[in-house]
N, CA, C and O of each residue as an XYZ file, in Angstrom:
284
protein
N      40.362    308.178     70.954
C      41.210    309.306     71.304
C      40.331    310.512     71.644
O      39.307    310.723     70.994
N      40.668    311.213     72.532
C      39.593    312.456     72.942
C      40.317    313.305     72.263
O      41.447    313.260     71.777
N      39.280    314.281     72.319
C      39.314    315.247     71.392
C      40.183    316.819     72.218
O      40.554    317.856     71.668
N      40.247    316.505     73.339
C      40.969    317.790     74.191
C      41.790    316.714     75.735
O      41.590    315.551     76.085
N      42.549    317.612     76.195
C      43.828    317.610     77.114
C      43.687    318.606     78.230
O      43.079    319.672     78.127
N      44.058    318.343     78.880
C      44.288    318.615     80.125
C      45.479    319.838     80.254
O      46.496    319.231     80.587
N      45.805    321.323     80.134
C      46.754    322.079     80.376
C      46.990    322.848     81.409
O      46.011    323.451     81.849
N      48.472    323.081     82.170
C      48.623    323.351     83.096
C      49.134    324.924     82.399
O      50.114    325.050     81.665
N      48.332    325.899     82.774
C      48.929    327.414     83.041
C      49.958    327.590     84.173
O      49.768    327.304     85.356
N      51.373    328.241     83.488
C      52.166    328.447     84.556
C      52.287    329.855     84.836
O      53.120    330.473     84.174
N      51.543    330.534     85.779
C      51.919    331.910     85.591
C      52.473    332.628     86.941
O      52.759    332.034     87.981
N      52.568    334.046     86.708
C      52.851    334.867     88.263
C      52.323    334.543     88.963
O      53.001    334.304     89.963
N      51.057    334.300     89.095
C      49.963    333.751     90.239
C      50.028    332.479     90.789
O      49.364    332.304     91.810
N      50.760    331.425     90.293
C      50.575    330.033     90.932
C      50.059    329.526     88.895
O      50.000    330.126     87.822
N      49.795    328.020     89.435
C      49.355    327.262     88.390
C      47.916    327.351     88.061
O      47.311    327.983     88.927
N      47.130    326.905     87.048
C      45.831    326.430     86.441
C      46.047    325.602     85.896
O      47.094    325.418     85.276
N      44.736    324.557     86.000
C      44.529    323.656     84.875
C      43.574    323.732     83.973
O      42.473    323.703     84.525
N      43.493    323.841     82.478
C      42.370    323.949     81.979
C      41.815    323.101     81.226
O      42.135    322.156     81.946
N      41.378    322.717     80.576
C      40.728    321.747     79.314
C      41.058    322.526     77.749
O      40.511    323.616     77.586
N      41.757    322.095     76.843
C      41.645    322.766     75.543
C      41.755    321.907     74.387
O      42.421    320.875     74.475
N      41.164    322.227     73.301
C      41.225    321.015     72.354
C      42.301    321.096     71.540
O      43.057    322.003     71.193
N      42.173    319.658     71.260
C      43.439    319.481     70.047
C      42.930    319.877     68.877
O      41.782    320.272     68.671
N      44.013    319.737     67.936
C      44.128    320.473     66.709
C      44.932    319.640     65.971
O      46.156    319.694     65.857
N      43.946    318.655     65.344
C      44.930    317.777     64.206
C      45.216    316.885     64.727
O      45.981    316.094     64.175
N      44.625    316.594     66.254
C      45.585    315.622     66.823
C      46.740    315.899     67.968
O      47.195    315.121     68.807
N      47.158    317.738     67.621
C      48.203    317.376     68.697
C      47.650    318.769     69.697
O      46.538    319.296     69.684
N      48.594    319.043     70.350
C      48.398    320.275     71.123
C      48.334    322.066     70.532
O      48.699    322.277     69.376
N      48.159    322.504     70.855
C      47.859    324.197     70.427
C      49.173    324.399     70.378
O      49.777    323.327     70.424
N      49.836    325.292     70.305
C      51.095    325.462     70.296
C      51.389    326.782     71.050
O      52.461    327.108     71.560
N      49.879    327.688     71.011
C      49.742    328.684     71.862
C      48.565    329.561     71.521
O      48.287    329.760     70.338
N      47.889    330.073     72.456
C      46.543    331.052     72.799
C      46.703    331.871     73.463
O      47.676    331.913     74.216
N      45.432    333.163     73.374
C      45.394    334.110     74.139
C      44.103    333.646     75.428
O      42.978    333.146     75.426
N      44.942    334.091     76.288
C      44.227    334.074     77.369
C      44.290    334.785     78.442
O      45.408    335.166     78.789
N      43.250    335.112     79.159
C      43.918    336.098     80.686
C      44.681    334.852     81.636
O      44.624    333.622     81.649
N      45.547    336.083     82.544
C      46.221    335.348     83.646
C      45.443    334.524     84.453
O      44.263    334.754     84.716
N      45.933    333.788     84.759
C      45.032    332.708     85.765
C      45.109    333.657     87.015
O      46.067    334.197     87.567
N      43.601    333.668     87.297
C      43.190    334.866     88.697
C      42.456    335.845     88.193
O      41.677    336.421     88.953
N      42.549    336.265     86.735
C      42.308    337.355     86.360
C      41.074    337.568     84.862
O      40.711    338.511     84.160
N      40.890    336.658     84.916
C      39.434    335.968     83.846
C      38.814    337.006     83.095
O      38.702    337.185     81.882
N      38.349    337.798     84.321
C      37.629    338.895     84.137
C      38.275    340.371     83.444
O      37.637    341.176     82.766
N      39.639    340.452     83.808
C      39.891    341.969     83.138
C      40.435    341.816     81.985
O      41.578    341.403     82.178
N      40.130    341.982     80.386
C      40.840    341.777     79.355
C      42.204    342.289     79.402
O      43.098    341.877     78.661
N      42.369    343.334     80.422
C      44.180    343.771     79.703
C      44.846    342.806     80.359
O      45.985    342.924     79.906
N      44.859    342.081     81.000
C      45.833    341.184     81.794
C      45.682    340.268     80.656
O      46.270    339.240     80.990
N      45.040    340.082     79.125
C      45.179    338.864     78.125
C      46.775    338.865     77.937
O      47.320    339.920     77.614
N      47.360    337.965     78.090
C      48.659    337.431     77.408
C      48.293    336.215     76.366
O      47.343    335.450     76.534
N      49.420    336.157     75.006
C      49.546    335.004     74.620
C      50.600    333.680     75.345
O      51.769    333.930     75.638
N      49.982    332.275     75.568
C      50.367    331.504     76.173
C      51.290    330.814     75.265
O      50.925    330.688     74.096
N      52.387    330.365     75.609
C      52.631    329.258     74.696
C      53.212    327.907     75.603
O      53.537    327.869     76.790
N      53.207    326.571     74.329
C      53.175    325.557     74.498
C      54.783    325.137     75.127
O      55.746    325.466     74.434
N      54.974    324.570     76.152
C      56.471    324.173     76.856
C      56.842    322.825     75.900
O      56.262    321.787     76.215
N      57.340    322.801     75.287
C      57.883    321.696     74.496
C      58.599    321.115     75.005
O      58.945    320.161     74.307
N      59.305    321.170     76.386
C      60.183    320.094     76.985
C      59.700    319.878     77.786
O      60.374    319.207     78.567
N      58.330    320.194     78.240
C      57.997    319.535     79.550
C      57.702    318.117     79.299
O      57.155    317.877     78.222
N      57.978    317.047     80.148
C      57.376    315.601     79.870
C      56.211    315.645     80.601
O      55.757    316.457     81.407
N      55.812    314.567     80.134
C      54.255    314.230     80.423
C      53.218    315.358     80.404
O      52.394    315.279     79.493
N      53.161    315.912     80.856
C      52.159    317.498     80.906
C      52.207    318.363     79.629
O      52.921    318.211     78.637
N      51.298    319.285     79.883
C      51.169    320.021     78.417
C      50.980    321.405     78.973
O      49.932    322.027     79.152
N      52.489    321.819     79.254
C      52.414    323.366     80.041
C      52.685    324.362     79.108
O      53.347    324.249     78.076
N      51.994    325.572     79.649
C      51.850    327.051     78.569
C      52.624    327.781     80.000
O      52.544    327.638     81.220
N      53.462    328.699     78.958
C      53.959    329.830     79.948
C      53.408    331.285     79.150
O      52.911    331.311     78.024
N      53.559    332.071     79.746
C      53.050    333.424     79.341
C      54.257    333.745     78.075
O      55.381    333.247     78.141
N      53.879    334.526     77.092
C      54.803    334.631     75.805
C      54.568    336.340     75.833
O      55.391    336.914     75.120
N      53.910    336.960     76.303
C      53.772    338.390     76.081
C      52.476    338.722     76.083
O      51.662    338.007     76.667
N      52.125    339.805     75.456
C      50.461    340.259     75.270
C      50.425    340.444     73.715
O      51.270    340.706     72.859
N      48.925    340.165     73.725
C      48.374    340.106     72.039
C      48.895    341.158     71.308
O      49.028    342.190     71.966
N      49.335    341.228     69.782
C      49.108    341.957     68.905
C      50.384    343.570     69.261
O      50.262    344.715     68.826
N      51.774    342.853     70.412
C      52.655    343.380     70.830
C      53.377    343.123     69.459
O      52.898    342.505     68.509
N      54.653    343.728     69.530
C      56.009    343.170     68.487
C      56.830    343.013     69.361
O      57.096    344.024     70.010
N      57.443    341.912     69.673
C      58.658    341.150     70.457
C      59.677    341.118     69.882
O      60.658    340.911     70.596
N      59.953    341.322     68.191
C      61.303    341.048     67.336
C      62.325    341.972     67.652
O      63.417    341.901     67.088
Protein backbone atom coordinates (compact mmCIF):
# COMPACT_ATOMS: atom_id res chain seq x y z
CA UNK A 1 0.00 0.00 0.00
CA UNK A 2 1.62 3.48 -0.71
CA UNK A 3 1.96 5.71 1.57
CA UNK A 4 0.29 8.95 -0.37
CA UNK A 5 -2.62 9.63 -3.17
CA UNK A 6 -3.12 11.45 -5.76
CA UNK A 7 -5.55 14.85 -4.97
CA UNK A 8 -7.45 16.86 -7.19
CA UNK A 9 -7.71 20.74 -5.97
CA UNK A 10 -10.96 22.18 -7.07
CA UNK A 11 -10.70 25.79 -7.09
CA UNK A 12 -11.64 29.39 -8.79
CA UNK A 13 -8.80 28.86 -11.06
CA UNK A 14 -9.46 25.50 -12.77
CA UNK A 15 -8.23 22.11 -11.14
CA UNK A 16 -4.68 20.74 -9.57
CA UNK A 17 -3.38 17.63 -8.88
CA UNK A 18 -1.18 17.08 -6.06
CA UNK A 19 0.49 14.20 -4.16
CA UNK A 20 -0.36 14.11 -0.24
CA UNK A 21 0.09 11.53 2.31
CA UNK A 22 -2.10 9.41 4.13
CA UNK A 23 -2.72 9.42 7.63
CA UNK A 24 -3.51 6.13 9.28
CA UNK A 25 -4.23 4.81 6.17
CA UNK A 26 -6.86 7.04 4.92
CA UNK A 27 -7.07 10.51 3.42
CA UNK A 28 -6.47 14.07 5.19
CA UNK A 29 -9.69 15.26 5.73
CA UNK A 30 -8.33 18.79 5.12
CA UNK A 31 -5.12 21.31 4.83
CA UNK A 32 -3.96 24.61 4.39
CA UNK A 33 -2.85 25.49 1.27
CA UNK A 34 -2.57 28.37 -1.35
CA UNK A 35 -4.93 28.50 -4.35
CA UNK A 36 -3.80 26.57 -7.16
CA UNK A 37 -1.99 29.46 -9.39
CA UNK A 38 -1.04 31.17 -6.46
CA UNK A 39 1.86 29.11 -4.50
CA UNK A 40 3.69 31.99 -3.98
CA UNK A 41 1.48 34.67 -2.11
CA UNK A 42 0.59 33.42 1.48
CA UNK A 43 -2.74 35.45 1.78
CA UNK A 44 -4.45 33.57 -0.93
CA UNK A 45 -3.76 30.30 1.92
CA UNK A 46 -7.24 28.74 2.26
CA UNK A 47 -8.11 25.63 4.26
CA UNK A 48 -9.00 22.72 1.80
CA UNK A 49 -11.26 20.16 2.62
CA UNK A 50 -11.84 16.56 1.77
CA UNK A 51 -15.19 15.92 -0.82
CA UNK A 52 -16.59 12.88 0.76
CA UNK A 53 -18.95 12.06 -2.03
CA UNK A 54 -16.81 12.24 -4.69
CA UNK A 55 -16.23 8.56 -6.13
CA UNK A 56 -13.14 7.38 -7.10
CA UNK A 57 -11.01 10.64 -6.68
CA UNK A 58 -9.96 12.35 -3.60
CA UNK A 59 -11.19 16.03 -4.18
CA UNK A 60 -10.57 19.14 -1.74
CA UNK A 61 -12.67 22.21 -2.23
CA UNK A 62 -11.71 25.47 -0.65
CA UNK A 63 -13.39 25.64 3.12
CA UNK A 64 -12.32 29.32 3.90
CA UNK A 65 -8.98 30.86 5.15
CA UNK A 66 -6.84 29.78 8.16
CA UNK A 67 -7.51 30.67 11.71
CA UNK A 68 -11.07 32.60 10.33
CA UNK A 69 -14.39 31.76 12.58
CA UNK A 70 -17.09 30.39 10.17
CA UNK A 71 -19.68 29.43 13.18
Amino acid sequence: MSDTYQAELVGPDGIETIELEFINGLPQKSFVRATPGHEDDKTDDVVWELDEGADEVFRYEPAGRPAEDYS
